[in-house]
C-alpha positions in Angstrom: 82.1 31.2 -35.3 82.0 32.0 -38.9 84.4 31.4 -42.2 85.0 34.1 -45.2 86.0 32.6 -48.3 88.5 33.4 -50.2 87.4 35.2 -53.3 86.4 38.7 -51.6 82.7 38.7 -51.1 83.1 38.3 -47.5 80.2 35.7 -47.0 80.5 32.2 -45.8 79.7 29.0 -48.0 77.1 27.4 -47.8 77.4 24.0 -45.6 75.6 21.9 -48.1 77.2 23.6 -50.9 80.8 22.4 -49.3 79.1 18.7 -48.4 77.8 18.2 -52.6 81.1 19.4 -53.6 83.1 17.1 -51.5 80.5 14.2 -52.3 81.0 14.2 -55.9 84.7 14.2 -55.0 84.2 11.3 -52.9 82.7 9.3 -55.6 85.1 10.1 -58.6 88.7 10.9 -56.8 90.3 7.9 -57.4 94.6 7.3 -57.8 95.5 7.1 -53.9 96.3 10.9 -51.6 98.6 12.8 -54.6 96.1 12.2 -57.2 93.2 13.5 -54.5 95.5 16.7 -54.5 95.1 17.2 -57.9 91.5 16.7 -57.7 91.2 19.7 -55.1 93.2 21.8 -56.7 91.8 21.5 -59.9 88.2 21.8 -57.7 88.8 24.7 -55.6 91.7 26.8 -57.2 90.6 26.0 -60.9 87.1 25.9 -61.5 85.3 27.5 -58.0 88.3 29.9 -57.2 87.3 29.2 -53.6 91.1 29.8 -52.9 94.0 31.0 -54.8 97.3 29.1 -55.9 99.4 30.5 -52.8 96.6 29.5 -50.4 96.1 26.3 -51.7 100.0 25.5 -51.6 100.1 27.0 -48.0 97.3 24.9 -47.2 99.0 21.3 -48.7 101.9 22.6 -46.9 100.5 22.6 -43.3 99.3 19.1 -44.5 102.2 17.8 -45.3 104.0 18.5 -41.9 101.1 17.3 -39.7 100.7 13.2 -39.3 97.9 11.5 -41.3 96.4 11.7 -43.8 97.4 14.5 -46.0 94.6 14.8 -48.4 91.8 14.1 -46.4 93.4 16.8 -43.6 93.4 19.1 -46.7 89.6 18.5 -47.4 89.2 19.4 -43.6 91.2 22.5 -44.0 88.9 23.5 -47.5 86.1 22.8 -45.2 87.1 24.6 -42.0 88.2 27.5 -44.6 85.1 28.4 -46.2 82.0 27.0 -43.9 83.8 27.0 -40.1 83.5 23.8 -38.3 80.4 22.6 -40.1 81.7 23.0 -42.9 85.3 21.0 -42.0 82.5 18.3 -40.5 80.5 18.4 -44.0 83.5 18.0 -46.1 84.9 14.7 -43.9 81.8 12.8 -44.3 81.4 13.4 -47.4 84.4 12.6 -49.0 85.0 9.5 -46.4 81.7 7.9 -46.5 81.3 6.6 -50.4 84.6 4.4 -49.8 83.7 3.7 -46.2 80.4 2.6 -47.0 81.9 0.4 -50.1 84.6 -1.4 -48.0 82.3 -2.2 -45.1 79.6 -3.9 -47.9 82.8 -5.4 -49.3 83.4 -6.7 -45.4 80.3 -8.5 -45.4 81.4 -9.9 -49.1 78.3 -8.4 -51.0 80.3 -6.7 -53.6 83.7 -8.2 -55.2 85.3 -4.9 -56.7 87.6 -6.2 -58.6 85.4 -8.9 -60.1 83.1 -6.4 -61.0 85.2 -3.3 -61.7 87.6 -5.4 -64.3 91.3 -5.1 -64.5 91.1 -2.9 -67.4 88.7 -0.7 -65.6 90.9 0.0 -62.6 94.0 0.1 -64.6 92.3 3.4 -66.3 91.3 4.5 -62.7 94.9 4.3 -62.2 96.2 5.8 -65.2 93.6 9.0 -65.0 95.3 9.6 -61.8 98.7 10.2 -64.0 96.8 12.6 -65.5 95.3 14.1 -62.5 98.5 14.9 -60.7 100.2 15.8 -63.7 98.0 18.6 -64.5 97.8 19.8 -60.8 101.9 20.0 -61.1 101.7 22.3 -64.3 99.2 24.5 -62.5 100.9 24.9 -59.7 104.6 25.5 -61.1 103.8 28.1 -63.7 102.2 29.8 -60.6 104.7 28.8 -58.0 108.1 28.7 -59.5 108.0 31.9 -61.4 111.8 32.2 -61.6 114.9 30.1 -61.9 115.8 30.6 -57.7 112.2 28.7 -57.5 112.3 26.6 -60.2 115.6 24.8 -59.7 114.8 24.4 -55.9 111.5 22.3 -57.2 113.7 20.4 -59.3 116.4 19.6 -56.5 113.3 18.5 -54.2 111.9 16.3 -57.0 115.8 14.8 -57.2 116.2 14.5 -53.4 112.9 12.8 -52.1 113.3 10.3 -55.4 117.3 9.4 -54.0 115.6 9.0 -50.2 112.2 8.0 -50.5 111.0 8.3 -46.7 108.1 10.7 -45.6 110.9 12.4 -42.9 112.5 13.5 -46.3 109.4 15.1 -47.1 109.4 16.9 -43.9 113.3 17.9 -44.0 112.7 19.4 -48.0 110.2 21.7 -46.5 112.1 22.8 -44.0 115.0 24.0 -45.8 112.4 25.1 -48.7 111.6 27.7 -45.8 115.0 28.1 -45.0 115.9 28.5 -48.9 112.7 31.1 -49.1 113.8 32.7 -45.7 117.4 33.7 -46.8 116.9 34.2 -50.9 113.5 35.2 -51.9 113.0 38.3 -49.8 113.2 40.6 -53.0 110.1 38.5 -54.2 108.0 38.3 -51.2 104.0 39.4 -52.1 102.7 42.3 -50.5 99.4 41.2 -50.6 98.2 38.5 -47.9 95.1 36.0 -48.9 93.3 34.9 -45.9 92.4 31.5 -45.5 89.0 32.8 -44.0 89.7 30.6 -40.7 87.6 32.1 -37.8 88.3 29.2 -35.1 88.9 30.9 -31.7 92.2 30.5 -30.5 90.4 29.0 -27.0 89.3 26.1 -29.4 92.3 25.8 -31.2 94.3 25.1 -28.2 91.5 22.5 -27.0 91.9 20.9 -30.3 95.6 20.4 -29.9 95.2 19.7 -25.7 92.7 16.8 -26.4 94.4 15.2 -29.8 97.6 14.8 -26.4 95.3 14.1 -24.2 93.6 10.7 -26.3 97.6 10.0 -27.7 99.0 9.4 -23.9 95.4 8.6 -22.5 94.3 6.0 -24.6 96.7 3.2 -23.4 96.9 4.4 -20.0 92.9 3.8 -20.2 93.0 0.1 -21.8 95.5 -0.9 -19.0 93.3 0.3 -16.4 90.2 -0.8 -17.8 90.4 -3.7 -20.0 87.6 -3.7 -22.8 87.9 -4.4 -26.8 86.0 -1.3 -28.2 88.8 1.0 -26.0 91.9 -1.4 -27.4 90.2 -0.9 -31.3 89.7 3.1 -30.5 93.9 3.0 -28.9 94.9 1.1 -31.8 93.3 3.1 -35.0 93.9 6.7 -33.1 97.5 6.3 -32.9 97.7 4.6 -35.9 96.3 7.8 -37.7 98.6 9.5 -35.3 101.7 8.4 -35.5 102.4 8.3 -39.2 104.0 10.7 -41.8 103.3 10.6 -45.3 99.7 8.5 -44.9 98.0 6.7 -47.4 100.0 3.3 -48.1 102.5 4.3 -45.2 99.7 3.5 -42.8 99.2 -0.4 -43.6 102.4 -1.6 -42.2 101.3 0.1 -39.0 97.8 -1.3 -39.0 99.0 -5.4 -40.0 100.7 -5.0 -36.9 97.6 -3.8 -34.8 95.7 -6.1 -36.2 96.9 -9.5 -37.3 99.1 -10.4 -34.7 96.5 -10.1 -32.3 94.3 -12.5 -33.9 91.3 -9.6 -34.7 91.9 -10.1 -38.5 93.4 -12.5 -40.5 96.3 -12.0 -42.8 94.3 -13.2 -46.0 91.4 -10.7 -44.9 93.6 -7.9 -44.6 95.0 -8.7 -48.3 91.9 -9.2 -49.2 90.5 -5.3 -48.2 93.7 -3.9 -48.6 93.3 -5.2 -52.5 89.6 -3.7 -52.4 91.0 -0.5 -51.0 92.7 0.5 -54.0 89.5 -0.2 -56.2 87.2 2.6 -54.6 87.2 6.4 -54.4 88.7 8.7 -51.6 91.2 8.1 -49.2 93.0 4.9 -48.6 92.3 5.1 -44.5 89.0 4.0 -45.1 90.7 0.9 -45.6 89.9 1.0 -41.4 86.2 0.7 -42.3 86.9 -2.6 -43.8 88.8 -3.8 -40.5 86.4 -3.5 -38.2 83.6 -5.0 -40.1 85.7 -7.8 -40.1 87.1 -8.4 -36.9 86.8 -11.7 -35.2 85.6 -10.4 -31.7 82.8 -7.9 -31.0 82.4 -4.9 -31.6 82.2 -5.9 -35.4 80.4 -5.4 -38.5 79.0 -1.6 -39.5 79.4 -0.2 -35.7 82.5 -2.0 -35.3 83.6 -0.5 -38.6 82.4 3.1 -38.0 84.5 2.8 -34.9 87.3 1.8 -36.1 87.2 4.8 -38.4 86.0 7.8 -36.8 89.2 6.5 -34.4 91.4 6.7 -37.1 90.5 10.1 -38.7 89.8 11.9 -35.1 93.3 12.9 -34.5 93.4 14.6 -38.2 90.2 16.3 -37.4 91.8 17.6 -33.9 95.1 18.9 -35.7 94.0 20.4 -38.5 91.6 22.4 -36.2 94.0 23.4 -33.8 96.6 24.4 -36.2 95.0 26.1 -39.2 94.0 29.3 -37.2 97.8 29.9 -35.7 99.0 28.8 -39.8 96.9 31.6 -40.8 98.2 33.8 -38.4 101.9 32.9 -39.3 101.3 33.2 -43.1 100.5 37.1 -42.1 104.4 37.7 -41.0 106.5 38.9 -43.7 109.5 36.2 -42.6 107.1 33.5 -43.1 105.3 34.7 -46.0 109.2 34.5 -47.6 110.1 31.0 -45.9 106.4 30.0 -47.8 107.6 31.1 -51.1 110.4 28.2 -50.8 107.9 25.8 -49.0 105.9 26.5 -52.4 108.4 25.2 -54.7 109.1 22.5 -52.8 105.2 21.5 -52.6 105.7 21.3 -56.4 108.7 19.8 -56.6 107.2 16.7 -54.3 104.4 17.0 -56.1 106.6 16.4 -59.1 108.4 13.2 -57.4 105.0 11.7 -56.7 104.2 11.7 -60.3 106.4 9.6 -60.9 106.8 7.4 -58.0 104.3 5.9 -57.1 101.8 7.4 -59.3 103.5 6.9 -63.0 105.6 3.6 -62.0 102.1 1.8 -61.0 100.1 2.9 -64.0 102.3 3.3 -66.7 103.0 -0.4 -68.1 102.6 0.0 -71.7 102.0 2.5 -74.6 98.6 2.2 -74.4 98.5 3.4 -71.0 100.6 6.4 -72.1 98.5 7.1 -74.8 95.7 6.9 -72.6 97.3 9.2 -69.8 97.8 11.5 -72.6 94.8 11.7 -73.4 93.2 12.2 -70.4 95.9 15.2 -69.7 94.4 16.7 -73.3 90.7 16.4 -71.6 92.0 18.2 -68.5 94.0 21.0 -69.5 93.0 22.0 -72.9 89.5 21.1 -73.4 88.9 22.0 -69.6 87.1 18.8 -69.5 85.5 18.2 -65.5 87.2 15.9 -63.9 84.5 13.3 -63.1 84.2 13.0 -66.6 87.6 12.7 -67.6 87.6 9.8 -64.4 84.6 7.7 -66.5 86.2 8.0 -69.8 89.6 6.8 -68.5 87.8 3.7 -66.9 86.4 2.9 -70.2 88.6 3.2 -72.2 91.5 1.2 -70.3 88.3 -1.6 -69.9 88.4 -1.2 -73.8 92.1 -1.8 -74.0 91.4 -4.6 -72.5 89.1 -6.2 -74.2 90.0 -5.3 -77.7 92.4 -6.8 -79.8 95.8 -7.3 -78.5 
């Protein structure tokens, strides 16, 4: 098994080249699963090239119909794309582990993040993300939404999933953005076809998609027929991580009810990590890390915390596997390659409505904090400032805000 990447040279990446570049993303991508969007993009379209603005696009498309995760399903993707499975394995850890490794030290109550971090701190943390996202949706529409056709179905998405905010709206905008491409944009279809360099057999594809059914149906069957904790905190995180659309913050609902009522955590420890959570890099399901350090019954601590998240990110790790190699195959037809011209503009167009809810609406509480988001948009896109720098400035200066003179 082997991956090309994406800019012609027909040679893999490296496997520790894709696990540095995904580790300094796993310690600076903060702002929640948009703004890690506009991290990648401005990562691996922007600055390495490792894939184009359609392939990126088609990429956070698949993502966004599958359950979980999105962003940390499109890091898999990234990884799968240019290193095979290695690389897709590489890529997981290490964007997951800095924030999984924070919340399970915060679980034993060795660091306070929010104590030590400062309000003003992680109010710039929140406000770079504006800036983040905001620079990925430029990008991507100049690219994407070339025409008016394009442009004003971005726009009507943005409208639409703002009027019903539910991650099934998500779902139904793509769909008719493929219908919309299917039907209008044939003129404007691309003769060209970027390959995402998957080379996953189809045999392992297909064992990918068999065994993420096979753990969703067996799981429970299991724990009736033999009783034990560790398989009722596997069941519990799997189909959490399985059975949710939109991920991120849509998860924590599901997981309170997995895990309070029970009795395995309390409601003021959940509160508690959930508010830690926000205050570290990388995706917001590490948040399960946390949990199962601090369960009240065995297994706990680090391996009860380890469990409790390699449960919740397997089923991510099994779709994303078993479905990029048939995407790629799709993306080759010329139907689909004009349905993906609307799904496209409707990427940007959610992209669009993410800016501003919940990404703007939760960091934007002042002119200071526009001025600030501004600012870091300047950094980004005019003085091509790297991101992880941009990040540390931001955090400064809303710790400054802070402290200075009101």
């Amino acid at each position: 098994m082997h991956a090309e990447n994406l800019t012609g040279s027909g040679k893999p990446r490296s496997v520790v080249t894709v696990f540095l570049t995904f580790l300094r993303l796993g310690l600076t991508s903060f702002g929640g699963p948009v703004a890690h969007f506009g991290y990648f993009h401005e990562e691996f379209v922007v600055r390495r090239k490792w894939l184009d603005e359609r392939a990126f696009a088609d990429l956070l498309a698949l993502c966004q119909f599958l359950p979980g995760p999105a962003s940390s399903q499109l890091g898999i993707g990234v990884g799968l794309s240019q290193a095979g499975l290695r690389g897709a394995i590489a890529a997981w850890i290490a964007f997951t582990m800095p924030s999984a490794i924070a919340l399970i030290l915060f679980g034993y109550g060795v660091i306070e993040f929010g104590d030590a971090l400062g309000t003003g701190a992680l109010q710039g943390l929140k406000v770079v993300a504006v800036a983040v996202v905001a620079q990925a949706v430029w990008s991507m529409a100049r690219s994407l939404c070339p025409d008016t056709k394009r442009a004003t179905l971005a726009v009507l998405t943005t409208i639409g999933v703002l009027a019903v905010p539910s991650p099934f709206a998500q779902v139904g905008a793509i769909v008719i953005g493929g219908l919309f491409g299917w039907v209008m944009l044939r003129d404007d279809v691309p003769t060209d076809h970027v390959d995402l360099g998957v080379r996953v057999k189809r045999s392992v594809a297909i064992t990918a998609l068999v065994l993420f059914f096979i753990a969703l149906i067996g799981l429970p069957l299991l724990v009736l027929a033999y009783p034990s904790q560790t398989l009722a905190l596997v069941d519990s995180f799997y189909r959490s991580g399985s059975l949710v659309f939109g991920g991120g913050h849509v998860v924590l609902p599901l997981l309170q009810s997995e895990v309070v009522p029970p009795g395995w955590v309390t409601q003021d420890a959940f509160l508690a990590g959930y508010g830690a959570a926000q205050a570290v890099p990388g995706p917001l399901f590490t948040f399960a890390a946390f949990l199962g350090t601090v369960m009240s019954v065995a297994p706990n601590g680090v391996i009860g915390g380890l469990i409790c998240l390699l449960a919740i990110f397997a089923s991510s790790f099994l779709l994303v596997v078993g479905a990029m190699p048939f995407w790629d195959a799709l993306r080759r037809i010329g139907a689909v390659r004009n349905a993906l011209l609307g799904v496209n503009a409707v990427v940007v167009g959610l992209l669009l409505a993410a800016l501003y809810d919940p990404v703007w609406t939760s960091a934007i509480l002042s002119a200071a904090d526009f001025g600030l988001a501004l600012a870091a948009f300047t950094l980004l896109v005019f003085w091509k400032t790297p991101a992880w720098l941009v990040v540390i400035l931001t955090a400064i200066g809303g710790w400054a805000l802070q402290t200075g003179p009101m």
